[in-house]
N, C-alpha and C positions, 0 to 999 in steps of 0.2 A: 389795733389798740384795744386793752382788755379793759373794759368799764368794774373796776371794785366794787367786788361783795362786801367785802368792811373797807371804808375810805382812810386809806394810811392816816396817821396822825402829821400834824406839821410837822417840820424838820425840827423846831425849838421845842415844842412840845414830847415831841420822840426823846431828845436830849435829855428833859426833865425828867421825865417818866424812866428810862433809862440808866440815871442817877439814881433814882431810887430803889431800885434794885441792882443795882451794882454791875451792871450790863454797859463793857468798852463803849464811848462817844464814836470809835468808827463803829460799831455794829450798829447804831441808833441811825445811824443818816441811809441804810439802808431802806429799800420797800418792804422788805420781810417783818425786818424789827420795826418799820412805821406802824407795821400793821399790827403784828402781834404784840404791840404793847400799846393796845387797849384794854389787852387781858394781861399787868406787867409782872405778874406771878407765874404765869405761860411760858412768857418771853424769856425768864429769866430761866428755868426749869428744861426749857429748850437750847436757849443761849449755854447753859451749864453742862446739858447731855453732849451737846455738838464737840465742845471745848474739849470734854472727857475723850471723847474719841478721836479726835486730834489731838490733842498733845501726848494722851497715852497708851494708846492702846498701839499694840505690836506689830500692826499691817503697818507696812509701809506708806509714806503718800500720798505716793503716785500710784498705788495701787486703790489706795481709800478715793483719789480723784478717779479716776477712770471709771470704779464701781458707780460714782453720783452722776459721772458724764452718762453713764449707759441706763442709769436708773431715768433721766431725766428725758432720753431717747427714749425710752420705752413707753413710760408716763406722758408723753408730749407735753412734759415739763418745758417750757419755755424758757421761766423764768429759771430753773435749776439748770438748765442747759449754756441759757446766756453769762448766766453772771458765774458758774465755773469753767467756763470755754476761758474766762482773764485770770482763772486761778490756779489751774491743771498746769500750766507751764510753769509756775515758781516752785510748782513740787515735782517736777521730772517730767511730764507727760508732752511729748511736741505736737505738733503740730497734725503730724500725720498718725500719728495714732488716736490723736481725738478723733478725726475722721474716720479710721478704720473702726471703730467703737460704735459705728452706726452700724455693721454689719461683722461685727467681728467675724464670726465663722469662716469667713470668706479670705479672712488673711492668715498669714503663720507667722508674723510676726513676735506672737505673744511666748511667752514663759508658761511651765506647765501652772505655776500658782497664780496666774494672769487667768488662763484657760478657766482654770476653776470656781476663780472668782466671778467670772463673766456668766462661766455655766448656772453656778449657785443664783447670782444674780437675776437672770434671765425668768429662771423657775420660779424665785419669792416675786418678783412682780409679777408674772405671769399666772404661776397657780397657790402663791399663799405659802408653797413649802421647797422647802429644796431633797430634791430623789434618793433615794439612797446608792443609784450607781454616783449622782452627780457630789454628793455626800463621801463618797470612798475617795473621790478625786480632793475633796479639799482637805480629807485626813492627812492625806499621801503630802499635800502641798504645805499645811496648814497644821502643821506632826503636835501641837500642844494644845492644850482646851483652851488658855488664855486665846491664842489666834483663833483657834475655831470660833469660839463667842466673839470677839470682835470683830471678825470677817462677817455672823452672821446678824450681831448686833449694827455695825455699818449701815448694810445692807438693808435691814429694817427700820434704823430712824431716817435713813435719807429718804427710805421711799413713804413715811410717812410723813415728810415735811413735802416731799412732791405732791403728792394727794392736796395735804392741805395749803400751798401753794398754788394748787390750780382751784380748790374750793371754795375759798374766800377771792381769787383772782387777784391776788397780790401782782401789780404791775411793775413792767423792769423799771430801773434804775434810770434819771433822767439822763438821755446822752446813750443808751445802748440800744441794739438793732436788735432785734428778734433771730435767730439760728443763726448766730454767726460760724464760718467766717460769709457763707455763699447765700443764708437766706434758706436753706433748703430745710422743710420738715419733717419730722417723721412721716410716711406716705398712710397712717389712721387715724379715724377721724375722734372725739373725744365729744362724747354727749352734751351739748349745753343749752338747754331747754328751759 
């Protein structure tokens, strides 16, 4: 059980605050948004970046889910792991390939603009940038600048809401399990001192 760095706001409180800046009542009963709308200018600036990128940007997705599934494996993102393990499937992603997302390399399942998105992926959380072989690979996949930016804008605010998801210790959602479906975690361990 993760003890909060900032103590989510109440459920009716969240509601309020949420209303005021024009942020959906389902996004408010969330832990995320409990949290981040102590700061409701934050909340709402984030709430508005997210939205951007889901609703319009040109990845597909199930390719936008599997990129936050993997961001969230990598990050020992918990809370980003759990609460899109119940949203990855209303946008294409089954069952078995959230699970193969834990060691993608290892499977051939993927498409080559899957490939690349994982490669790209892997690199920005791992070293900050994505390589220039692993860069040719999302040109070839990813053929217009609009996807390129949105592939590597993605990529960059999910793994900046993991960080700060684990920094503040935003806890799950009442009623969900930690790694679902088996419990199992990424096998690194994550500083908390």
């Amino acid at each position: 059980m993760v003890t909060p760095r900032v103590a989510p706001l109440s459920a009716d409180d969240s509601k309020t605050a949420a209303e005021h800046v024009g942020i959906v009542k389902l996004k408010a009963g969330l832990s995320i948004y409990r949290v981040l709308l102590r700061q409701p200018q934050l909340a709402q600036r984030i709430s508005d970046l997210t939205d951007e990128l889901t609703a319009n940007s040109s990845l597909d997705a199930r390719l936008r889910e599997m990129i936050i599934m993997r961001i969230g494996w990598l990050n020992n993102g918990v809370y980003e792991w759990t609460q899109h393990w119940q949203l990855a499937p209303l946008f294409g992603v089954d069952q078995a390939d959230l699970l193969a997302i834990r060691d993608w390399e290892r499977h051939d399942r993927w498409s080559a603009a899957d490939r690349a998105a994982l490669h790209a992926t892997d690199e920005t959380v791992r070293a900050g940038v994505i390589s220039n072989d692993t860069w040719a690979e999302c040109a070839a996949a990813f053929p217009t600048e609009q996807s390129q930016l949105d592939l590597v804008a993605t990529i960059g605010v999910w793994k900046m809401l993991s960080e700060l998801l684990q920094n503040v210790a935003v806890p799950l959602d009442d009623g969900l399990d930690a790694w679902p479906p088996d419990g199992v975690a990424p096998h690194h361990d994550v500083a908390t001192s």
